[in-house]
ChimeraX commands (.cxc) that place a marker at each C-alpha (Angstrom):
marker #1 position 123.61,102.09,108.58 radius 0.5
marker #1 position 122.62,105.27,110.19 radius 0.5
marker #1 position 120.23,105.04,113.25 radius 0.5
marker #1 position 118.30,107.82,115.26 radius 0.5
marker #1 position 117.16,107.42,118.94 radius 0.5
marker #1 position 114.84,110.39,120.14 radius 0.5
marker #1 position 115.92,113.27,121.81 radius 0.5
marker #1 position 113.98,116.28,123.31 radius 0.5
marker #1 position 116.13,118.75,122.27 radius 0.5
marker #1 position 116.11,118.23,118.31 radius 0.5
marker #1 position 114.53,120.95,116.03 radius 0.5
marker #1 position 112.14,119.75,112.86 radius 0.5
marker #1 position 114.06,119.58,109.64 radius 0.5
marker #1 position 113.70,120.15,106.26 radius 0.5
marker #1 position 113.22,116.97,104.31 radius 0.5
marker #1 position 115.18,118.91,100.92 radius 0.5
marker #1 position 118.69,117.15,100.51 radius 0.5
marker #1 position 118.70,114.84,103.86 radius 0.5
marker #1 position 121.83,112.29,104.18 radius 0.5
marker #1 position 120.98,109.37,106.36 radius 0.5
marker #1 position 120.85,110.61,109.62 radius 0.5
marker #1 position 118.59,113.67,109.07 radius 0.5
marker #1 position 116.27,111.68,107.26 radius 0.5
marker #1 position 116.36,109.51,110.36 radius 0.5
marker #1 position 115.76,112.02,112.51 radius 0.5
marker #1 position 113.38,113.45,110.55 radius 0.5
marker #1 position 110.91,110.55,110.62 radius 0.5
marker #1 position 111.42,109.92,114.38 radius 0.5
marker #1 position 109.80,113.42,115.24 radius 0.5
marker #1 position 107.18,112.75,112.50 radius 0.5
marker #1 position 106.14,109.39,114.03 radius 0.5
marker #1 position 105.72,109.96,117.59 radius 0.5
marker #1 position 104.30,113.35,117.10 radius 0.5
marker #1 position 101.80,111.08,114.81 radius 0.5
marker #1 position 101.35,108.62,117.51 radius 0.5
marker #1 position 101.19,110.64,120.68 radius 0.5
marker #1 position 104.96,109.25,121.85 radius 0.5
marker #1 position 102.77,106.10,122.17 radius 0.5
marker #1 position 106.13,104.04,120.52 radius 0.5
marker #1 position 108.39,102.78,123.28 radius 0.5
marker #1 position 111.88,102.43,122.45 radius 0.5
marker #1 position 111.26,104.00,118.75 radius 0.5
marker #1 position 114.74,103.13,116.70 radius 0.5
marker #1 position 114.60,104.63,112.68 radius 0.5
marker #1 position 116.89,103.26,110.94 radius 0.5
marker #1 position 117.99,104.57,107.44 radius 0.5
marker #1 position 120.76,102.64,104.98 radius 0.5
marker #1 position 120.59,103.99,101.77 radius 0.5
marker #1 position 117.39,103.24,99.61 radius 0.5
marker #1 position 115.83,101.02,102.98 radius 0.5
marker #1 position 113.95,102.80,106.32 radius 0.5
marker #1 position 113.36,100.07,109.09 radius 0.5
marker #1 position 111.44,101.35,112.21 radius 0.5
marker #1 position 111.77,99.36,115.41 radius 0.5
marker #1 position 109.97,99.45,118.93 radius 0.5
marker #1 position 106.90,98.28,120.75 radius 0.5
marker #1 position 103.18,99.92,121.24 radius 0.5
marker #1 position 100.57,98.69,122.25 radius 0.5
marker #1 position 98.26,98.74,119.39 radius 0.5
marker #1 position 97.95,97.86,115.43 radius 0.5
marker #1 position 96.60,100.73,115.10 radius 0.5
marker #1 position 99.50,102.93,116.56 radius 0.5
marker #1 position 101.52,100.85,114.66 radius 0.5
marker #1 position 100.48,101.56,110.97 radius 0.5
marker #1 position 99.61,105.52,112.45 radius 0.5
marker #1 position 103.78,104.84,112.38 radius 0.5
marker #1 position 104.34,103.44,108.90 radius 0.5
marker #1 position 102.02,106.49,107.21 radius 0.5
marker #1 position 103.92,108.86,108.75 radius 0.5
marker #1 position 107.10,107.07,107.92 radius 0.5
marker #1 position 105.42,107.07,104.36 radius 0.5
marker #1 position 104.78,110.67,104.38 radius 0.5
marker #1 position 108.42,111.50,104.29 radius 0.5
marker #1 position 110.78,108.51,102.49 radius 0.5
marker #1 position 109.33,109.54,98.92 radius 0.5
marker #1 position 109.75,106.04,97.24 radius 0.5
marker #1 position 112.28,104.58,100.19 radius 0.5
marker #1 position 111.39,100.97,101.04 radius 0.5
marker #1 position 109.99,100.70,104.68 radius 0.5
marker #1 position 110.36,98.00,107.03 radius 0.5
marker #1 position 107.56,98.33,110.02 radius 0.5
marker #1 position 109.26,95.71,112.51 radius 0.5
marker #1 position 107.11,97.54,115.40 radius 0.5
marker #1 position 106.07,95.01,118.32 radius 0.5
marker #1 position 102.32,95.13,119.47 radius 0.5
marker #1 position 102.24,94.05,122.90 radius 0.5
marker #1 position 99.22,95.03,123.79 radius 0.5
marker #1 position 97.82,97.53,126.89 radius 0.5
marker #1 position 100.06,96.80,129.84 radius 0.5
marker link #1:1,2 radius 0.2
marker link #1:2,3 radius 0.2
marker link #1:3,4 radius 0.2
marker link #1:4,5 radius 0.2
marker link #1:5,6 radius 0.2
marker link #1:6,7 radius 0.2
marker link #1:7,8 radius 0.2
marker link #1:8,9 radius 0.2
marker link #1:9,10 radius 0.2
marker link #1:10,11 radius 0.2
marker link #1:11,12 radius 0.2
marker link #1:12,13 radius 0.2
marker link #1:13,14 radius 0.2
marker link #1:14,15 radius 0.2
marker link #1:15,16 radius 0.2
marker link #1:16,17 radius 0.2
marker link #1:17,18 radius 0.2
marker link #1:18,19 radius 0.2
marker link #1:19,20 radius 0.2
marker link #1:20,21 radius 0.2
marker link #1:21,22 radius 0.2
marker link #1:22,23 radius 0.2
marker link #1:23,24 radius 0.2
marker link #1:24,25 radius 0.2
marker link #1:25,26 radius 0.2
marker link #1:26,27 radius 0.2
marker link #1:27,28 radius 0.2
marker link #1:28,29 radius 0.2
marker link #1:29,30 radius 0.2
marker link #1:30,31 radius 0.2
marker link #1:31,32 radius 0.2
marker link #1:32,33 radius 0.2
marker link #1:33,34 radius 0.2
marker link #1:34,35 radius 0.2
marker link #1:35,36 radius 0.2
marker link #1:36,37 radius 0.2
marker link #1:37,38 radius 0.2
marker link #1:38,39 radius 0.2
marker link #1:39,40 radius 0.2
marker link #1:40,41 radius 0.2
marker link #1:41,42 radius 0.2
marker link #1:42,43 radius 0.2
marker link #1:43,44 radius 0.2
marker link #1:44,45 radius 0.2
marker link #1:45,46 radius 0.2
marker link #1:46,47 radius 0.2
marker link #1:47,48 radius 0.2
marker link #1:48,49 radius 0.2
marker link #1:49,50 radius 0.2
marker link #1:50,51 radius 0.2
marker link #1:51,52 radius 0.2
marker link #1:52,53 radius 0.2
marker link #1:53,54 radius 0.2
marker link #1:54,55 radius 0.2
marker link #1:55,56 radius 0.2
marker link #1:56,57 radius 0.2
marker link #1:57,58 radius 0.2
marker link #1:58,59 radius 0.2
marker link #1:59,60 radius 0.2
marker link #1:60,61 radius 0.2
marker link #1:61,62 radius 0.2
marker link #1:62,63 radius 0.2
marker link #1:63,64 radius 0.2
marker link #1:64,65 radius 0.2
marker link #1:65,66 radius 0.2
marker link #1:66,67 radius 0.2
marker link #1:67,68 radius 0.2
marker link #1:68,69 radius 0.2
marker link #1:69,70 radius 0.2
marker link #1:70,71 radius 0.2
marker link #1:71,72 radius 0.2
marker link #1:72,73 radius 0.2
marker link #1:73,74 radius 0.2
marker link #1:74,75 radius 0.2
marker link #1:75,76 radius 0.2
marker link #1:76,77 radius 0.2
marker link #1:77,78 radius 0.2
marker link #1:78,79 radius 0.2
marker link #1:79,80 radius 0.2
marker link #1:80,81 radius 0.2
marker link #1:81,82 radius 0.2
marker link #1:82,83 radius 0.2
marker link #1:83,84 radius 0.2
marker link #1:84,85 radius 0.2
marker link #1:85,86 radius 0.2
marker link #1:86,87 radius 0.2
marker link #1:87,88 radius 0.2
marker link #1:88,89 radius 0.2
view
């Protein structure tokens, strides 16, 4: 299973021919650029034909702004949203 933690320093990729890890990387930049970097602790991970994000923000709303931007890239993938709303704090 391949997993991507955010860095600052990683360019936006082409979503043509992505193994595991680009893919993974790809849909990290595409979420919290879609959520303002409101996801704490964002983990995507990608094993084969499943994407599972994990983390915590603070709203429902932040978290399904995640899983349509997820959507937006897996073309057909199965997506696990296992985000944690905690609420403001």
């Amino acid at each position: 299973m391949k997993s991507h933690l955010w860095s600052a320093d990683e360019s936006f990729l082409d979503d043509d021919g992505l193994d595991d890890d680009a893919l993974a990387r790809r849909i990290t930049l595409c979420v919290l650029a879609r959520t303002g970097r409101q996801i704490r602790n964002l983990r995507v991970d990608v094993d084969g034909e499943e994407v599972r994000l994990t983390g915590n923000c603070s709203t429902f709303y932040c978290k399904q702004l995640a899983q349509q931007a997820a959507m937006d890239i897996i073309h057909g993938l199965a997506l696990s949203n296992d985000l944690q709303v905690h609420g403001n704090r």
